[in-house]
N, C-alpha and C positions, 0 to 999 in steps of 0.2 A: 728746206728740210733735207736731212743729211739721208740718202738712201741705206738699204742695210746692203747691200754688194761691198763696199771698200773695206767696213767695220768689219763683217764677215771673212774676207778676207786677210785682216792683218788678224783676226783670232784665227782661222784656219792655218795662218802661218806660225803662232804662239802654237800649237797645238802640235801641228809637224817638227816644229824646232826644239821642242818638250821629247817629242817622240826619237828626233835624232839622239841625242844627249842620252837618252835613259837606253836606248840600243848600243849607245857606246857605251854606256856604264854595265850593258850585261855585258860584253867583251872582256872586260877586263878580268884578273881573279876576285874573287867575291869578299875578301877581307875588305876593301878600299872601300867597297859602299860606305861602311861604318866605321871605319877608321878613323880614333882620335889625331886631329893633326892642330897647328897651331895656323890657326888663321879666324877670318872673319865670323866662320861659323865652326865648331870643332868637327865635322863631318859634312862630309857630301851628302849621306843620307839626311841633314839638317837642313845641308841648301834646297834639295831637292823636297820636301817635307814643307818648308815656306812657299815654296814655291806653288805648291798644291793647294794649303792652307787659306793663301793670299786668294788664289781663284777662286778659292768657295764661298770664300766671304763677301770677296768683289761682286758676284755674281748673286749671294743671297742679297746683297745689298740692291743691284740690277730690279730684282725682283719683287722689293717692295719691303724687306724687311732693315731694321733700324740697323750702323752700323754696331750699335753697341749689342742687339740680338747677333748678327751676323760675326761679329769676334767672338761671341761664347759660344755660340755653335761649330764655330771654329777651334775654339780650343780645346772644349769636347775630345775633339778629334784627335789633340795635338801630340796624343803618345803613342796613342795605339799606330797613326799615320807613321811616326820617325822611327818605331822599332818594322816596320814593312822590311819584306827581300825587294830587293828591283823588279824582280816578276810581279809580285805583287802589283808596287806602285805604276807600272806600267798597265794592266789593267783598271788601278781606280784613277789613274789620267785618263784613258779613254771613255770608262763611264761619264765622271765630271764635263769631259768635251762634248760628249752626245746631249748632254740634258744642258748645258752652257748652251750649244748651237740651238738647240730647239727653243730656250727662252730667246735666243737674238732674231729667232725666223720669226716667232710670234710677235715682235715688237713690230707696231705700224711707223712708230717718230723713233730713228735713232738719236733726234736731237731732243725728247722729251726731258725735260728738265727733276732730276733728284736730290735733292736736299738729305747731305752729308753729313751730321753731329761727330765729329771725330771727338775723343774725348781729351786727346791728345791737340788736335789745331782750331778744334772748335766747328764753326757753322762753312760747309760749303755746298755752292749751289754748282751743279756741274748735268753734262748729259751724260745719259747711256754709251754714246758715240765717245766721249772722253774718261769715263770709265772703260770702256774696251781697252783705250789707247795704252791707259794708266798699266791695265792685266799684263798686257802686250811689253810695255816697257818696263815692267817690273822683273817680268821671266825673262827679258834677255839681256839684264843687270846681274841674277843670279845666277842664267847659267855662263857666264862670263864669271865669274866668284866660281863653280863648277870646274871652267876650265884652268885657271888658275892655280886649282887645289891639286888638280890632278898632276898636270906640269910640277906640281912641288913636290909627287910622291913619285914622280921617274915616269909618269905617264902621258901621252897623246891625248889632246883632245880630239874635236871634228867641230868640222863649219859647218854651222848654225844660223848665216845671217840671211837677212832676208833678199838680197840680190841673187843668194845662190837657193834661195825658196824661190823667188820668180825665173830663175832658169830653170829648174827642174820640172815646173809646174808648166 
């Protein structure tokens, strides 16, 4: 049985490395958040906005709900989230993390097993503990797309990976 300490930890680092990136993005002048540019997503506040989006659903899903509930409750979400300022989204990550951590403390079996319906790949069966992985590797696909976009419009990113989470920590 997989313990929650490691799980907890690579989300406590998804969490910190969400939080690095959106304190660089207050740094900067405040047009870029929203800034139409040509790339994978037309705006940083898109990537960043998926990014969010992706956790909530991940984690309704965690929590017992189907993913096809857990994508319409996500999409819900999906305008009012992308027109956010960065201050904003910076407070509804930390909410989403507080209530995320609390569903992964409560879990007894990180390896309990949850049964997937994507509408899109069909039937998977996967843990909790691989679901985290998934949140995890999904945020630091985007905010790599993130740093990419920025580089495109004359700007800096900041390291984000998780060797320089385990030094600081």
């Amino acid at each position: 049985m997989t313990h929650p300490e490691p799980v907890l930890k690579m989300y406590n680092y998804h969490v910190w490395a969400n939080g690095v990136i959106i304190d660089r993005l207050k740094e900067l002048p405040q047009h870029i958040y929203h800034k139409d540019i040509q790339s994978g997503f037309s705006s940083v506040s898109k990537v960043l906005s998926h990014i969010y989006l992706t956790d909530y659903a991940w984690f309704d899903i965690i929590s017992g709900n189907s993913m096809n509930e857990a994508m319409a409750a996500s999409d819900q979400l999906k305008e009012v989230v992308e027109k956010k300022s960065i201050e904003e989204m910076k407070k509804i990550f930390l909410d989403l993390s507080e209530r995320n951590k609390a569903l992964l403390n409560s879990q007894e079996d990180m390896d309990k097993v949850i049964v997937v319906d994507n509408p899109y790949a069909g039937l998977l069966e996967t843990s909790i503990s691989e679901s985290v992985l998934h949140v995890v590797t999904h945020g630091s696909y985007h905010r790599g797309n993130i740093a990419t976009m920025l580089r495109q419009m004359g700007h800096t990113s900041v390291m984000q990976d998780f060797g320089l989470y385990l030094y600081l920590k």
